[in-house]
N, C-alpha and C positions, 0 to 999 in steps of 0.2 A: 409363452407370450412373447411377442416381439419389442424389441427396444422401446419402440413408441409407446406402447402399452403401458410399459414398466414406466418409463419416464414420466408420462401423464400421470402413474400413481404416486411415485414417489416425489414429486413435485408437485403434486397436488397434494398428498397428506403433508407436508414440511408447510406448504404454504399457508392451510388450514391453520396448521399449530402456531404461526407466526403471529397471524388475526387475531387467533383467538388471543392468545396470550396482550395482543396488544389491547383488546377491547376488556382483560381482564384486568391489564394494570393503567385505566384513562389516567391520565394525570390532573389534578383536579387544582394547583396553582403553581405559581411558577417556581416553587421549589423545587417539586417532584419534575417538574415537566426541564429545567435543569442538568438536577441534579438527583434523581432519585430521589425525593426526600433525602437523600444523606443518609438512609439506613439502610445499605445494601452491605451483604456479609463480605470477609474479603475471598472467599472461596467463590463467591455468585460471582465479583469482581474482577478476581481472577481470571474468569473462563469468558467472561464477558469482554474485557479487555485482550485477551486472547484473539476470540474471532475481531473483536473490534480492529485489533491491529494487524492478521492475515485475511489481507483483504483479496481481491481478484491477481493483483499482482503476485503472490505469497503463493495463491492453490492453483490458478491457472499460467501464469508466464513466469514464475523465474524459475520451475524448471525447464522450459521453453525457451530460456536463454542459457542455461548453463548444456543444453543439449546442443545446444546448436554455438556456443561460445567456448564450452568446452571451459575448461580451466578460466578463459576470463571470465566466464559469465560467474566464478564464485564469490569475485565482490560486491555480490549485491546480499549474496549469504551473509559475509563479513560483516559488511555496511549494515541491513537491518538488525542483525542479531548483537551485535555490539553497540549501534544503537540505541538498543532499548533496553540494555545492561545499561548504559550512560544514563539515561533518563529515568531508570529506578531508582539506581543509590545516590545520583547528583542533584537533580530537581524535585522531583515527585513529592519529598518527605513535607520541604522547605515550602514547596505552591501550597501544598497539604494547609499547613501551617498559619500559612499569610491567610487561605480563606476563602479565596474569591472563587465564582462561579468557572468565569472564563479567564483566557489569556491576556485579551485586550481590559479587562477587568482589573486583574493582578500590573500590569505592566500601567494604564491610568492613574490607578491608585497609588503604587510604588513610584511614581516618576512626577505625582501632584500635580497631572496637568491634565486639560482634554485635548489638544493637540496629539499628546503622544499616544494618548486612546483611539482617537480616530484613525490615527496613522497604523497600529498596531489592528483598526477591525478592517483598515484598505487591504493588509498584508493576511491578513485569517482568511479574508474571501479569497485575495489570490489562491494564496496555496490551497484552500478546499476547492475551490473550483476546478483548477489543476490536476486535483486529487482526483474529485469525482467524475471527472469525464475518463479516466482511466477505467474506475467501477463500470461506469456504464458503457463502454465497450466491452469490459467482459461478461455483462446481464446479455448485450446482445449475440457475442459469439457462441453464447450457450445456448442462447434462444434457437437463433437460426440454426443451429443443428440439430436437435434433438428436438424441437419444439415442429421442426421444418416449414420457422416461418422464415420470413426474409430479416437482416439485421435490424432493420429500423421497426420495424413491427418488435421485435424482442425486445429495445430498448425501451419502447414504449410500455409495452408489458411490466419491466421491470417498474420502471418509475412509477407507475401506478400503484403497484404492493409497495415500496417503498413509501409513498406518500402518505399512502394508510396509514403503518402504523408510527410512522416519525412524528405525524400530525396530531395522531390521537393520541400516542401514549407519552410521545417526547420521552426524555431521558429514562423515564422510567418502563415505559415500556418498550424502548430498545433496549434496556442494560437485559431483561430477561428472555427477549427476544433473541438478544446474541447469544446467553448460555445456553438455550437450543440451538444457534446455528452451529455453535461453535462443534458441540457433538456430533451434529453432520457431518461439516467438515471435514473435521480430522476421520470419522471414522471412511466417510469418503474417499480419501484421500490416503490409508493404511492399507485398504482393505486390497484395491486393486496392485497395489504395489506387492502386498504379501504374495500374492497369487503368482504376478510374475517373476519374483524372485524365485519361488519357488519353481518354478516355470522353466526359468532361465539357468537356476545354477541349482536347483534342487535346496536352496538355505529360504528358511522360512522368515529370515529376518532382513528385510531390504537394505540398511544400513552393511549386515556382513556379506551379503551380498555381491554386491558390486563389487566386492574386495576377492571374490571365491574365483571358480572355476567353472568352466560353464559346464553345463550337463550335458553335452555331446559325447563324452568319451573321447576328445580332444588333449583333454588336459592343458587348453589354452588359460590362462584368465579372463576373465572379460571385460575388463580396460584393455588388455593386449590386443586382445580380439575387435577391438571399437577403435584401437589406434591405426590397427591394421586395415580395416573397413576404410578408414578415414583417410590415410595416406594413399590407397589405394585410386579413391576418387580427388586427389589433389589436394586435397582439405588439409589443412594442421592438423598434426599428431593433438587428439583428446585432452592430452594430460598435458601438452605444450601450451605455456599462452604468449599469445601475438600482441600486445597492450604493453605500451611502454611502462617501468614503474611506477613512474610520477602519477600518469594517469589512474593507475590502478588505487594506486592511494590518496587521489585527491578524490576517487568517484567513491571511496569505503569512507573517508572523512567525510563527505556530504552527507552520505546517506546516512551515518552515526549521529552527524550533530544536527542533519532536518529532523531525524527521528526525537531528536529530545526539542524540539519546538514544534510539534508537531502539535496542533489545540485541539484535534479528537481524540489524543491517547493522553494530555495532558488531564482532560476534563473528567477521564474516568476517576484518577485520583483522588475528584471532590465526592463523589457517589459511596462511601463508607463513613463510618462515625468517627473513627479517632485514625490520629497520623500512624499507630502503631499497626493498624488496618491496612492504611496505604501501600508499607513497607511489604506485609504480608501477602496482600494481592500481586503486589510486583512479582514476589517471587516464584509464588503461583503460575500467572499467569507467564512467565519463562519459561517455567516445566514445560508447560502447555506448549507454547509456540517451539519448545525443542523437540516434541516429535515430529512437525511436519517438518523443522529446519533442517533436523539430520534424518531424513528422508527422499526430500528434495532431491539430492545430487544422484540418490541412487536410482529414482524416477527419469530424470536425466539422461542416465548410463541407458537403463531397459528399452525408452522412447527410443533415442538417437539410434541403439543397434538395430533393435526392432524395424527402423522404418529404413534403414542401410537395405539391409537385409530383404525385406519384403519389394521394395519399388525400383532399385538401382538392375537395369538392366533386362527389366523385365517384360514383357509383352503387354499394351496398354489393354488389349485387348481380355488379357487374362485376369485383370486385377480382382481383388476380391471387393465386395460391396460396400464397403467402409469409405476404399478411394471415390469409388460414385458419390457419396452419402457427403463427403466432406468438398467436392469436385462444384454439388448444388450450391454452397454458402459461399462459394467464390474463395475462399481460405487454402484452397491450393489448386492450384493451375499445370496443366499438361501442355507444352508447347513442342509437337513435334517438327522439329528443326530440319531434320533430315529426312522427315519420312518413311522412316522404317518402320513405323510403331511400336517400336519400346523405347523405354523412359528410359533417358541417359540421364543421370541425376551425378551433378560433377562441378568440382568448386568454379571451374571456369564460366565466365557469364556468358562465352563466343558457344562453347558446347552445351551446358547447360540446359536441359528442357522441362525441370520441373521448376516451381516454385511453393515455398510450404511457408505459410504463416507459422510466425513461433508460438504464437497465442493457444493452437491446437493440440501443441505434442501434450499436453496432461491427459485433454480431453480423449485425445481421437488413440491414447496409448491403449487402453484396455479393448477398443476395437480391434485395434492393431495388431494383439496378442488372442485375441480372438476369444476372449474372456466370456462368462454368462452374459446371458440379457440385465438381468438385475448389476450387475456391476458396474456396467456401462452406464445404466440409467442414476445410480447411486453417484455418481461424477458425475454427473448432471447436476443433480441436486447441492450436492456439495460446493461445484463451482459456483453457484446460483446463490447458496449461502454465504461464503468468502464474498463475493460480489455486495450482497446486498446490505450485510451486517457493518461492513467499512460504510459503504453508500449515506445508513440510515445516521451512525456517526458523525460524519459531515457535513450532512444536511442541518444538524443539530447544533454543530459550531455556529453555521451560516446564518441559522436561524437568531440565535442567541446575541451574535454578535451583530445582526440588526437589530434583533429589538430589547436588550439589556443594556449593551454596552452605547448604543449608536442612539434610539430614541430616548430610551430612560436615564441614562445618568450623562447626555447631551444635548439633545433638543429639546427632551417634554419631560423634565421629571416630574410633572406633575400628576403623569397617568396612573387610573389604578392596578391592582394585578390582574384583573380579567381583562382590561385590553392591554394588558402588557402581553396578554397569555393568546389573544388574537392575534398581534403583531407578528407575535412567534412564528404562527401555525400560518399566516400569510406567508409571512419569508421564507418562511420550508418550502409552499408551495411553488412561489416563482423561483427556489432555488433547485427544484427540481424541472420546472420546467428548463432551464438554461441548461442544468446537468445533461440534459437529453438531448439537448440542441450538439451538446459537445461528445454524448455517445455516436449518435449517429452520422457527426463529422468530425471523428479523430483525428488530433495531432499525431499518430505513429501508435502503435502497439502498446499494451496495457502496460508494461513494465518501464516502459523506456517513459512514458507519459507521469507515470507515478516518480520517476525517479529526478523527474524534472520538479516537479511538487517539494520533493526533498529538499534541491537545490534552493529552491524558494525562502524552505521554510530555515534554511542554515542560514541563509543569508540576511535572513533577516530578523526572528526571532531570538535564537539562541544565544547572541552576543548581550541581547538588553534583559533575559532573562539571568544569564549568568553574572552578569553584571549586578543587576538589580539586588540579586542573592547577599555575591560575595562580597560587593564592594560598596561599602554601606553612601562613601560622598561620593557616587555615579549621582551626577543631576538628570535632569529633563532634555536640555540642550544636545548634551552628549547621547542621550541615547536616542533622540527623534534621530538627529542628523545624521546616527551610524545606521541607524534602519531605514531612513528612505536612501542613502546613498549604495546601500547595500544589496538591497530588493532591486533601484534601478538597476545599477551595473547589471545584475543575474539576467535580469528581462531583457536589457539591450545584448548580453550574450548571446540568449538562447534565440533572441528574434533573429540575430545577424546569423549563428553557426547551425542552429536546429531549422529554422524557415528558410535561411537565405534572406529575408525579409530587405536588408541592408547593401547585397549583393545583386540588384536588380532581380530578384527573385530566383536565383536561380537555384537551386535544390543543393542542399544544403549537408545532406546527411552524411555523402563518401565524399566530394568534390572538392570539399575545403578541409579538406581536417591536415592537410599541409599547414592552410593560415593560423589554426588554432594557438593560442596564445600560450605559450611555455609548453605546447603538447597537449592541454588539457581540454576533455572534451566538456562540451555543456552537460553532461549527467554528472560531471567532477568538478565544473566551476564554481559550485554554490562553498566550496571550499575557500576559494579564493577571496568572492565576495562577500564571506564572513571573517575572515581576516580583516580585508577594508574596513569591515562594520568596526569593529573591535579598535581600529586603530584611530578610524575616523572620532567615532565614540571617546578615545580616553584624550585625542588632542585638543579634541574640542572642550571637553570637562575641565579640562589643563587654565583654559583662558574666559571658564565664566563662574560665576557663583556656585558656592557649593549647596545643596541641597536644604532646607532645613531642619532642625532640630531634632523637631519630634520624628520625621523618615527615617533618619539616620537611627531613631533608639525602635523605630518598628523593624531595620532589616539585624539592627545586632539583637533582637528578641527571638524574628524567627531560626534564627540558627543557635536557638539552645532549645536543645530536648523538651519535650513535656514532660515535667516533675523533678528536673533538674535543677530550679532553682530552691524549691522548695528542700530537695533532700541537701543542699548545701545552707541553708538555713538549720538545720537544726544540729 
């Protein structure tokens, strides 16, 4: 059977399962439709959480940038996976605790005002929006290939099963929606890696892989052999990174601390019955995301050599059908400069006649290696799930936080839950029609898109969360004013250094990164402007009233254990 064949079944049976499962878990009030009903196990939680947080970015582009970035591209390894260690054992137990559905909920509530509610659901939409235009460029680059329709037609595609089952089953039927994706996924995502390890160094395990020898009878390594590739055509040495410190560490601090404000991986935490649950799933679902995480790099390695190897220098004429296949989606382009007809594929932009989106190396790896039909199409599927599973997650903030946080406990509280539960399923749906507007006209590449998301969400949630927790007299004052001046700053960054926007438009991405401010790029400023937040936040707290009473004995309640007090009573 040929790829298309395959792809049509296996993305048709995944999608089936999806339905079905959503049409079997409808959510029937706004608890379930939430928050699961609150009685999801922490193993289901776990894996759900899991896919929820490798989203498109995670299975289709960051080994897309660490192939093509080579040693820098591993802060974004750093950044998410320490991340979400952060957000296990620092927040997770403590939100668990407090109670509340959402983030702008919890941060409302904790700060006794609707001002900082509303401010807190301005900043949710931000960063999911943000978020989700990343997912839906990657529903479409997977569309357009394997689907062989054009980008915008994929994205469209996607959004439509999305909206199914976010609408119908809401929280409850994405949480069990994603422990199917999550399986795909990963197994997705293992399967073809296994193969080309084995392929490439004769080790059946991709991780030790990358570290071996290649199976040429060479006796080279094959990092040596990818450095060599790479120096060859001009490139940086692989294992060299060209990223100043600072920046490296201010873009692994964004990503760590958007990751623990982040309100679709926060909201899974309310979806189990007890905080000892919460703790449980965290850990879980770390396991989980540490197979794809220390797999990643060696995905990376196989891509990057593999496509050295097969296209540098080689007659355009001769190429194998995979370059045509991926040539249709516009995702990699042939520019013969000189006329000879072979691809000079070379760091220089003056020699230069290929060009490769990074978005494709997961995808277009297992073509590249010349893998079965079923394998190629099972990456399909996979990317498809990472994509949607994050998607449906966001949509579900977006939803939430208009109509919980923004109509019910602000304009109308007087509605009841069945139009609280229409509200919902409205705002999912204009949140996905917008998502779509933003798949199909990208700010940049799925990773680089998401990592701006990050920057958002450090800059602006994480300080009023941490706050909120640790520092029982944080007022109202201090934490509105550290989150709008936080979010701004980030936005006027990324519009001036990511758009140009500031700069008479002029493109923004290599042209300026002279002007960048202390060296740091906008996927690492959301570091910065969470400092601001933090400081703006405690100066301000400094010169106005402190909190009330009763706040102050709910934030020293939730940071003592359940059954702590009790067992110190007796």
């Amino acid at each position: 059977m040929t790829v298309q064949t395959w792809t049509y079944i296996l993305v048709g049976v995944t999608f089936a399962l999806y339905i079905g499962i959503a049409i079997w878990s409808r959510a029937g009030s706004t608890k379930e439709f939430y928050v699961a009903g609150g009685g999801v196990s922490p193993l289901a939680n776990g894996m759900a959480t899991a896919a929820d947080w490798m989203s498109a970015a995670s299975f289709i582009s960051m080994a897309g940038i660490i192939s093509f970035g080579g040693y820098d591209g591993s802060v974004y390894l750093m950044g998410w996976t320490g991340g979400y260690v952060l957000l296990a054992l620092l927040l997770a137990p403590y939100l668990r605790k407090f109670g509340k559905f959402t983030v702008p909920d919890f941060i409302g509530d904790r700060y006794y005002s609707q001002t900082a509610r509303v401010v807190a659901v301005i900043c949710a939409l931000l960063v999911s929006f943000t978020y989700v235009a990343g997912q839906m460029r990657g529903v479409g680059v997977v569309f357009s290939r394997f689907l062989e329709v054009d980008i915008n037609t994929g994205v469209v595609i996607g959004m439509a099963i999305v909206l199914f089952y976010a609408v119908l089953g809401g929280m409850k039927g994405i949480t069990y929606t994603q422990v199917a994706q999550y399986c795909v996924l990963i197994f997705a995502f293992m399967v073809p890696a296994i193969f080309i390890s084995i392929q490439m160094t004769g080790n059946a395990i991709p991780q030790l892989g990358m570290g071996s020898t290649v199976s040429d009878g060479s006796g080279l390594y094959l990092l040596d052999k990818l450095n060599g590739l790479s120096t060859e055509l001009g490139f940086a040495e692989y294992t060299n990174g060209t990223k100043s410190t600072i920046d490296v560490f201010m873009i692994t601090l964004a990503l760590m601390v958007g990751t623990a404000g982040l309100p679709h991986v926060i909201v899974r935490f309310f979806t189990v019955k007890r905080v000892r649950d919460a703790r449980k799933s965290a850990g879980i679902a770390l396991l989980l995301i540490a197979i794809l995480y220390t797999t990643a790099p060696a995905v990376a390695v196989f891509a990057r050599t593999n496509l050295i190897s097969t296209v540098s220098e080689q007659p355009y004429d001769s190429m194998p059908a995979w370059f045509s296949n991926w040539e249709k989606t516009g995702l990699i382009t042939f520019d013969d400069k000189n006329k000879d007809g072979v691809i000079t594929y070379k760091a220089s932009a003056k020699e230069n006649e290929l060009t490769v989106d990074r978005d494709i190396m997961v995808l277009a790896n297992p073509e590249i290696a010349n893998l079965p039909a079923w394998v190629i199409a099972l990456v399909a599927a996979g990317g498809l799930a990472a994509a949607l599973s994050t998607a449906a997650g966001l949509l579900l903030v977006i939803s939430s936080s208009v109509s919980h946080d923004l109509i019910k406990k602000t304009f109308r509280p007087d509605i009841n839950e069945k139009q609280e539960l229409w509200i919902a399923r409205g705002a999912a749906t204009v949140a996905v029609v917008i998502a779509g507007y933003f798949g199909i006209n990208p700010p940049g590449f799925v990773a680089a898109v998401v990592a701006l998301a990050f920057g958002l969400a450090a800059a602006s949630f994480f300080p009023a969360i941490v706050l909120g927790i640790f520092y029982k007299k944080m007022n109202k004052e201090g934490a509105v004013s550290g989150m709008v001046v936080g979010i701004l700053l980030m936005i006027f960054y990324m519009l001036k250094f990511k758009f140009g926007i500031f700069d008479g438009g002029k493109e923004a991405v290599s042209g300026l990164q002279e002007d960048w401010w202390f060296g740091i790029s906008p996927e690492g400023f959301g570091s910065i402007a969470m400092i601001v937040n933090f400081i703006v936040a405690i100066v301000v707290n400094f010169f106005t009233p402190e909190p009330p009473e009763e706040v102050q004995e709910i934030v020293e309640n939730i940071r003592i254990p359940s059954g702590a007090s009790k067992a110190h009573n007796h």
